[in-house]
N, C-alpha and C positions, 0 to 999 in steps of 0.2 A: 561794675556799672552802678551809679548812682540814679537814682530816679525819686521824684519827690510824689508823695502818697499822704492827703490829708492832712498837711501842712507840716512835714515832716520830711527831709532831704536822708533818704537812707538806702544802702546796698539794695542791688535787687532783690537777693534772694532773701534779705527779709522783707520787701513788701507781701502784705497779707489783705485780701480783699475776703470777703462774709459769701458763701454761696448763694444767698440771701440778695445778695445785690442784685438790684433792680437791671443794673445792666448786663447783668452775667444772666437773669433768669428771661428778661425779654428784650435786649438789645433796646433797653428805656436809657439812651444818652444820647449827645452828641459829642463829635469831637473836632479838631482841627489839625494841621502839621503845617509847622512854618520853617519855609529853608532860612538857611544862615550861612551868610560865606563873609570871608574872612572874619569871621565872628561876632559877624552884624546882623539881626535879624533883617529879613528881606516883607517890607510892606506889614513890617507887626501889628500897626493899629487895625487895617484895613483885614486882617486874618481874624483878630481879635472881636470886633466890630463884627462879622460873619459869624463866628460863634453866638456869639452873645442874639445877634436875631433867630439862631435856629435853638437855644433854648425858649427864646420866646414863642418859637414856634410850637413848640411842643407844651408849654406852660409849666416852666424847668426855670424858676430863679435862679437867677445869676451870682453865685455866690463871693463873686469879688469885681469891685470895679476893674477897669480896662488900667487905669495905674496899677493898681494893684495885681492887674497879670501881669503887666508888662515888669514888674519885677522881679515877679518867680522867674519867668522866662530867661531874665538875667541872671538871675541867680543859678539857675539852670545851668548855664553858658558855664558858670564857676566852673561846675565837677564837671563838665565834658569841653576839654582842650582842641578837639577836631576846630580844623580853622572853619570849614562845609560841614555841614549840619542837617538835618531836619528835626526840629522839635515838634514832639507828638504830645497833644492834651485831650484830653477827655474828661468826663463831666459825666456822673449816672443820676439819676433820680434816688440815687442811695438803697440802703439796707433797710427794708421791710418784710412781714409774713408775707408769702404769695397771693397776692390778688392782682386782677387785670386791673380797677380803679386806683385812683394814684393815693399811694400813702397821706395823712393829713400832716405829719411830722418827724418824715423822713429828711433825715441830711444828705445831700449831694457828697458824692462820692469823687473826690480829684484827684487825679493821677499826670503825672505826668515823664516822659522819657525824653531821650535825645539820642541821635544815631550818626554816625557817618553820612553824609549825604554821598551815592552811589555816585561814577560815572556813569554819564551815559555812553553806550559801545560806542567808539568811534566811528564804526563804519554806518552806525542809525544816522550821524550826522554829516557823514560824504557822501552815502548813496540812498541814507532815505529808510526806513521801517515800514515793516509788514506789517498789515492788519486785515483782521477778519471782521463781517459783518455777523448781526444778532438783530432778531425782533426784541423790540423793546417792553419787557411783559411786566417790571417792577411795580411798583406802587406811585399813587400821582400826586407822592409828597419829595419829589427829587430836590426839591432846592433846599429841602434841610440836607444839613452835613451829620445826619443820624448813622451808629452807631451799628445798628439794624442792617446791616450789607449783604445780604445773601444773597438779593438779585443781581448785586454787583459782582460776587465772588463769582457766580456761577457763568455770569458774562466773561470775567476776565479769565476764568479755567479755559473758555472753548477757544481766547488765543492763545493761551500756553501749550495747552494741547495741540496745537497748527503750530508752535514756536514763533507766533506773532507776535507785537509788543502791545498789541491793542486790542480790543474789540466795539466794532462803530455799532449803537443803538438808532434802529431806526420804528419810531412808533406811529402806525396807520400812513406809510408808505412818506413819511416826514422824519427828518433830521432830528434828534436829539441833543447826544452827548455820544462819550464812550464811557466801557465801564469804571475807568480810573480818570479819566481828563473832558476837556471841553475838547469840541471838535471846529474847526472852520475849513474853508474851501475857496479857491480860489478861480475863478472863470471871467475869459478875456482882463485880465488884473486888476480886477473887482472880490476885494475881500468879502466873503459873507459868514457869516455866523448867526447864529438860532436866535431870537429875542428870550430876553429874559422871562422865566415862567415856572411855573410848580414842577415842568418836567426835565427842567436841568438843574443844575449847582450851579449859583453864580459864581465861575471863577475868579479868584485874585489876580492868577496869572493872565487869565481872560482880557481884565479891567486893565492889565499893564500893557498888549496889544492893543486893545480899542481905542488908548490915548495913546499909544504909539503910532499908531496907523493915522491919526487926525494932526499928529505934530506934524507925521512929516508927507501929509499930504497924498497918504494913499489912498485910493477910493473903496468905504466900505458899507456896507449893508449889514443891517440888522433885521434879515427876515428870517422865514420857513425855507427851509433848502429841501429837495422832495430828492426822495431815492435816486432818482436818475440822475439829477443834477448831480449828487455828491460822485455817483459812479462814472461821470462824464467832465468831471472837473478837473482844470490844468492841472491844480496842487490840492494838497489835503494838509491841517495842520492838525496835530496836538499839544495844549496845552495845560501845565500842570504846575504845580510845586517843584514837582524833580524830576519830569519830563520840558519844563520852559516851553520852546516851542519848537516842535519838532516834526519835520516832515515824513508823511507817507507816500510813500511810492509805489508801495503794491497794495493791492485792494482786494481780499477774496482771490486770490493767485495771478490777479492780472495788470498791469501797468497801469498808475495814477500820471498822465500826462505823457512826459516823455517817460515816466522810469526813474526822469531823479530829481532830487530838488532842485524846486522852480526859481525861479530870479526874483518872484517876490518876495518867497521865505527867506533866500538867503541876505533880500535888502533888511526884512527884518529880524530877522533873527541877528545882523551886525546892529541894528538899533537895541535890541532888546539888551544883548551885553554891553554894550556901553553905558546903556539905563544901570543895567543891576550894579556894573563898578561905580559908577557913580553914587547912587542911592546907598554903596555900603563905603565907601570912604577912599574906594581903594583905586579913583583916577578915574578920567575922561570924563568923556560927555555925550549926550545924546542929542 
């Protein structure tokens, strides 16, 4: 596996990071994963652009412009042949003595990989995925894409642990997110999804629904969705980088609507693919 480290495209197992790094000693970085299929990034500007606001979030210089990632990223593509992808990038605050205050002239640390993007199980997408709910107890800096993920790991263990694919965050008896994707809902066929704010991730995948749902004319909301609602709603969607968009059918062991995916997901979820071959070269239209 090739992976690029510091401006430098070389084997893995000699990349070498300093114990010293800032994001190995306080999860002080952000990062991004952009999918790729047929060996086209999917929404590169738009991933890229995301990063770049949650360094600024953090007060983390951006160490290359957006051209200038957008060719690593290409370059990237060189040593990894998978036609489906996901490239993974990260950014740390760099190698400094241990202090909480931020170094005055430490270099950013860059890393980046690329992997197979997984299938999703077939049967998640003919009869629908399990997920378990979670009080939402993270920190109320969620729309950066930091590096920092424990609250998240720790969400996403109690559905691994259930053998779920998800786990929905729900904070002060309100909709979130989950611990790996954006969540929506669907009631009498009225899309709703959380307004954007400090306590979710602006999804990319997100943004490619939202103007889905307005092309073709499906009615959507962008409010607060309250416990009950999500636990009383026809469909349940998740959306991600390598989940797209994908319905929930079971909820905490019990049936989201009928049981299987709803007729809205499946009008969009045939929009959403048509969007992505399109948008990577490889036919049709949305």
């Amino acid at each position: 596996m090739i992976v690029y480290l510091n401006g430098e495209f070389l084997p893995l197992e000699q990349a070498r990071v300093s114990p010293l790094d800032r994001g190995f000693l306080f999860g002080d970085g952000v990062y991004e994963v952009i999918p790729v299929y047929s060996g086209k990034p999917f929404r590169l500007i738009e991933h890229l652009e995301r990063m770049e606001r949650s360094m600024g979030r953090i007060g983390l210089a951006n160490p290359h412009s957006i051209e200038q990632w957008s060719g690593l990223v290409e370059q990237m593509l060189v040593f990894t042949q998978h036609p489906d992808q996901c490239v993974y990038v990260q950014v740390t605050r760099g190698v400094a003595p241990r202090d909480h205050a931020f170094p005055s002239d430490a270099i950013p640390t860059v890393f980046m990989m690329s992997n197979p993007m997984r299938d999703l199980p077939v049967a998640w997408l003919e009869n629908g995925a399990a997920a378990v709910s979670a009080v939402d107890d993270r920190w109320h800096n969620c729309d950066i894409k930091s590096t920092s993920l424990l609250g998240n790991v720790l969400a996403r263990q109690k559905s691994a642990v259930a053998g779920a694919a998800e786990t929905i965050l729900f904070r002060d008896g309100v909709l979130t997110e989950a611990s790996a994707s954006n969540v929506l809902i669907v009631q009498d066929a009225v899309i709703v999804t959380p307004p954007k704010s400090n306590l979710a991730l602006a999804g990319t995948t997100l943004e490619v629904v939202l103007e889905l749902a307005a092309r073709h004319g499906m009615p959507l909301e962008q409010r607060h969705a309250t416990e009950a609602e999500v636990r009383g709603a026809d469909e349940i969607w998740l959306t991600s980088a390598t989940k797209e968009v994908l319905p929930v059918t079971l909820l905490d062991g019990r049936p989201v609507g009928t049981g299987k995916p709803g007729p809205v997901w499946k009008r969009m979820h045939a929009a959403f693919l048509a969007f992505r071959r399109q948008a990577t070269g490889v036919g049709a239209s949305a």
